[in-house]
KEBA-405976 format. One record per residue (C-alpha): residue number from 1; residue in three letters; x, y, z. Coordinates in Angstrom, 2 decimals, always signed. Each point is the difference from the previous one (the first is absolute). Layout:
BEGIN
+-----+-----+---------+---------+---------+
:   n : res :      c1 :      c2 :      c3 :
+-----+-----+---------+---------+---------+
: NUM : Ala :       X :       Y :       Z :
...
+-----+-----+---------+---------+---------+
END
This chain:
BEGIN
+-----+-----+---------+---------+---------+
:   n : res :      c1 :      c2 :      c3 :
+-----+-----+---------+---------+---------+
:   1 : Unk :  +22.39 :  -18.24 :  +66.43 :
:   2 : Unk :   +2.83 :   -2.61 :   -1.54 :
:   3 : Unk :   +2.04 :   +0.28 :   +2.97 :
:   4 : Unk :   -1.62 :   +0.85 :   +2.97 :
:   5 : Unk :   +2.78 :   -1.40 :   +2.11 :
:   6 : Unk :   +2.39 :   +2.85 :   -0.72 :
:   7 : Unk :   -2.12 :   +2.49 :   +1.36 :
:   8 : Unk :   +1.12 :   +1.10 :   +3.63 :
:   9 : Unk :   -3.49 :   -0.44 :   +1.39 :
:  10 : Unk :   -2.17 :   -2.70 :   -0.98 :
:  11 : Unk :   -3.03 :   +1.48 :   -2.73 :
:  12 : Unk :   -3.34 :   -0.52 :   +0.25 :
:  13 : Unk :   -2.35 :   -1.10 :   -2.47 :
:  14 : Unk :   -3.61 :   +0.39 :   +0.56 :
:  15 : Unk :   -3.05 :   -1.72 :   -1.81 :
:  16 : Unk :   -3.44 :   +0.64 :   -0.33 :
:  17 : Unk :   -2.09 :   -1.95 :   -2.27 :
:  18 : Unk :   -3.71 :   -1.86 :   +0.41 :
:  19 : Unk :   +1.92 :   -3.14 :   -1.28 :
:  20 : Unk :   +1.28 :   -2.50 :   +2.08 :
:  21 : Unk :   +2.12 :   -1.65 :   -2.80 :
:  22 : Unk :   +1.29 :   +3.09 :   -1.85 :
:  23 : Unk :   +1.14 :   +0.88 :   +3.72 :
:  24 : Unk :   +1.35 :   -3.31 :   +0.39 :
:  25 : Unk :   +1.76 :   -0.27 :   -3.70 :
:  26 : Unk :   +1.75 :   +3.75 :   +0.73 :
:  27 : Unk :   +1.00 :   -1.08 :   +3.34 :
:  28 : Unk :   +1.73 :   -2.62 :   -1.75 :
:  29 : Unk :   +1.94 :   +1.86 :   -2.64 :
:  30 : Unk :   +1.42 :   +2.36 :   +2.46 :
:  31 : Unk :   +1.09 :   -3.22 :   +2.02 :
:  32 : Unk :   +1.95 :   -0.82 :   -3.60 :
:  33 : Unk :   +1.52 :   +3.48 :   +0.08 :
:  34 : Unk :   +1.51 :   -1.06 :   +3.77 :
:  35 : Unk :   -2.89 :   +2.17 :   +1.71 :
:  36 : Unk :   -0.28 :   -1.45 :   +3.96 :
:  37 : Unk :   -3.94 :   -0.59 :   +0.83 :
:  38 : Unk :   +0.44 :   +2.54 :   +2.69 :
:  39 : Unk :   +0.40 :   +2.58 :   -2.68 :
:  40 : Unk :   -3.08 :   -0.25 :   -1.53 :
:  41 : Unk :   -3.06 :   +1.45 :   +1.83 :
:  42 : Unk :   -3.46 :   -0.76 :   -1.16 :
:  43 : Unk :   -1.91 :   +2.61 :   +0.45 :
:  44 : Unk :   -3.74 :   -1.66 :   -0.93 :
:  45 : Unk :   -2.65 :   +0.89 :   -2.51 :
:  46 : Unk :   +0.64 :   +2.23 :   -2.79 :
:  47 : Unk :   -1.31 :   +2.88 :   +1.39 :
:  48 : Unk :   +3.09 :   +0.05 :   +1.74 :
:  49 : Unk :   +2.17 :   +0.79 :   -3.33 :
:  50 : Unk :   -0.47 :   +3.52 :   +0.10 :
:  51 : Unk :   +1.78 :   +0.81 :   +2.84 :
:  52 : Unk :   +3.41 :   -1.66 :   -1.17 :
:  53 : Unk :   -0.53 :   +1.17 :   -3.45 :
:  54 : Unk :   +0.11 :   +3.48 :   +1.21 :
:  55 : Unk :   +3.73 :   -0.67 :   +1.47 :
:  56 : Unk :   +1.08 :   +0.45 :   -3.40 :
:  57 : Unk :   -0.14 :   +3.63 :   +0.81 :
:  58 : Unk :   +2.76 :   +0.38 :   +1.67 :
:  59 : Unk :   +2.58 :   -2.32 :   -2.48 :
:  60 : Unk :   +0.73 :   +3.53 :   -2.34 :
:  61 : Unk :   +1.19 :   +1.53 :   +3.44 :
:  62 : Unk :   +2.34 :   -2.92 :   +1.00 :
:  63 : Unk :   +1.68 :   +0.08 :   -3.11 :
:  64 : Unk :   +0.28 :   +3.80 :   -0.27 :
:  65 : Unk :   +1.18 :   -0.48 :   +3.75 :
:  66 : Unk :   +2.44 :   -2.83 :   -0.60 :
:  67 : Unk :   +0.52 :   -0.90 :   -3.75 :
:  68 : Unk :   -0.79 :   -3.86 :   -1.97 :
:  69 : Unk :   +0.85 :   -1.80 :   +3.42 :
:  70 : Unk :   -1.58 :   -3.20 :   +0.50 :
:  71 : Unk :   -2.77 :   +0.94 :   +2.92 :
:  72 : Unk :   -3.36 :   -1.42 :   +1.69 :
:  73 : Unk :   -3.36 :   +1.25 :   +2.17 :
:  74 : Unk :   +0.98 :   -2.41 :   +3.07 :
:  75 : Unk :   -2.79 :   -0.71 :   +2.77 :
:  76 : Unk :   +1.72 :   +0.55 :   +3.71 :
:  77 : Unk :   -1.71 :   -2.33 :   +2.24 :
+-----+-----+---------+---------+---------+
END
């Protein structure tokens, strides 16, 4: 999350929230940790939440599969 630059493709960050300005302030503090705006994806209302949360699934495999490398979910568009 600190350096998203040194990852070999870009990460994604995705937000859900029902506030405008909680969106807006996190938005910002990934801008101060050198995140681009095309990295983050707002994703709308809360409701939305579950759906990434459940991504954390998969992290205990990627480690197993590849040991304590830096790593991110990226969005191919």
């Amino acid at each position: 999350m600190t350096a998203p630059e040194n990852l070999a493709v870009p990460p994604t960050a995705h937000l859900s929230g029902d506030d405008q300005n909680a969106k807006k302030t996190v938005t910002g503090l990934l801008g101060d940790l050198r995140w681009q705006p095309a990295w983050i994806e707002d994703l709308g209302g809360i409701t939305t939440a579950r759906a990434t949360e459940a991504m954390i699934l998969a992290v205990a495999h990627l480690l197993c599969r590849h040991g304590f490398k830096p790593f991110a979910v990226s969005l191919a568009r």
